[in-house]
N, C-alpha and C positions, 0 to 999 in steps of 0.2 A: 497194704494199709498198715501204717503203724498207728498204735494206743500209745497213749500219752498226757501225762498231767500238763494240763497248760500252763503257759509261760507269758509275763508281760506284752510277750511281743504277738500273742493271740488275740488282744482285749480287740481290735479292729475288726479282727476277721467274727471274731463271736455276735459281737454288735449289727456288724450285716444282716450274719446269719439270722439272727433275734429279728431286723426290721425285714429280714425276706420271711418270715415265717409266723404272722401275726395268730395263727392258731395254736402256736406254742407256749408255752406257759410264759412269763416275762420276768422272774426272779430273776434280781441282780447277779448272776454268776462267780461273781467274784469274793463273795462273801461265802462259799463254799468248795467241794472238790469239785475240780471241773476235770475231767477227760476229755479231749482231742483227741479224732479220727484226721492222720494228717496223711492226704495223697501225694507224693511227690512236693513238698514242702509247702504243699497248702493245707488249708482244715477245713475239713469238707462237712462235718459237723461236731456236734459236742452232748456232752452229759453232763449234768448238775447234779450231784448225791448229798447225802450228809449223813455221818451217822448219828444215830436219837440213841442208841444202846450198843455194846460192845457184840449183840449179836440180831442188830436191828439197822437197817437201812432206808432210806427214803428217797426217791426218785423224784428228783423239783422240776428238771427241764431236760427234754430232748429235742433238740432239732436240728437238719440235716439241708444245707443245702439246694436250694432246688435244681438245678443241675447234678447233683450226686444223689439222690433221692430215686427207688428202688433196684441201688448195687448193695447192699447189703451194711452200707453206714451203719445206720441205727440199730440194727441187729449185733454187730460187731460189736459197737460202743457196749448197749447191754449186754449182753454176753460176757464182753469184757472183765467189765468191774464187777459184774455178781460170778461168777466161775470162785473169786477165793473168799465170796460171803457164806460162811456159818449160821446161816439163821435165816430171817426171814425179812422178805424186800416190800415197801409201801409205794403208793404212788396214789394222786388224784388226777382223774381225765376227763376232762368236758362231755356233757352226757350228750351230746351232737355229735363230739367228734368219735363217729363208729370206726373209720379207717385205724384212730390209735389205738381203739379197745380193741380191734381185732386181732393188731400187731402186737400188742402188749397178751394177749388172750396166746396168740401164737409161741410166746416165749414161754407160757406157764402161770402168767399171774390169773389168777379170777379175782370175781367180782364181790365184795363181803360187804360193802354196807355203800348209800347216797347220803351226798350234805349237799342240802336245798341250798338254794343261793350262795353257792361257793364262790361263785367266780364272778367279780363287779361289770366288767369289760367286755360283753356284753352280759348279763345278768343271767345267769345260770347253775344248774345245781352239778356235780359233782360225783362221779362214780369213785369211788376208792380199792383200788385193788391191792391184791396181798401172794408174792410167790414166796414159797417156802423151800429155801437152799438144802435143809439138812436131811 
C-alpha cells in the first residue's frame, strides 16, 4: 500500500468513496491535505488533515472503501500522516458511531470534551478526541 498526497486525477475516486460512506464526515476534501491509500493504482481510501498550529493537527475526514475496509487502510492512513506530527492531533466523531471511537481509541486518541448538536445530518452531538504525538 502506498501513502500519498492526492492528485487531480483522485477527485472521482474520493467522491465515491465519500457517497459509499455516508457515516463519514462530508468536508469538501479538497480544500485541505488529503492522503491516499493507493492499492495497485487505485485509492482504496483517504484522510483529510489541516494544520490549526505548527505543532497542532486536525483530523476532518476518514474513509475507506468498503471493499477494502478491515485490511488495515485506515490504520495505515493515520499512522501515516501523524508518525512525523510533533504535537498533538484533534478530531470530532459522531457520538453513535462507537466502531470509529474504538478505532480511533485503538490508535491513542481519547475522549476530552462533547459538542451537543454538532453534526446537522442527522442531528447529533459530537465526541472530540485528542492524541498527543510528543
Amino acid at each position: 500500500m502506498l501513502l500519498r498526497p492526492a492528485c487531480d486525477h483522485d477527485r472521482a475516486a474520493i467522491e465515491a468513496i465519500q457517497q459509499a460512506c455516508p457515516e463519514a464526515s462530508s468536508w469538501d476534501p479538497f480544500g485541505y491535505d488529503v492522503t491516499v491509500a493507493d492499492l495497485d493504482g487505485q485509492v482504496a481510501g483517504f484522510l483529510v488533515t489541516r494544520r490549526v498550529a505548527p505543532d497542532e493537527l486536525e483530523v476532518l475526514n476518514l474513509a475507506v472503501a468498503p471493499p477494502m475496509r478491515r485490511k488495515g487502510v485506515a490504520r495505515a492512513l493515520v499512522r501515516g500522516v501523524l508518525e512525523t506530527l510533533e504535537g498533538a492531533a484533534f478530531l470530532e466523531v459522531r457520538e453513535s458511531n462507537v466502531a470509529a471511537r474504538k478505532f480511533y481509541e485503538s490508535i491513542g486518541f481519547s475522549a476530552i470534551n462533547r459538542r451537543p448538536k454538532y453534526y446537522v445530518d442527522p442531528p447529533e452531538g459530537a465526541i472530540v478526541m485528542k492524541l498527543r504525538s510528543c
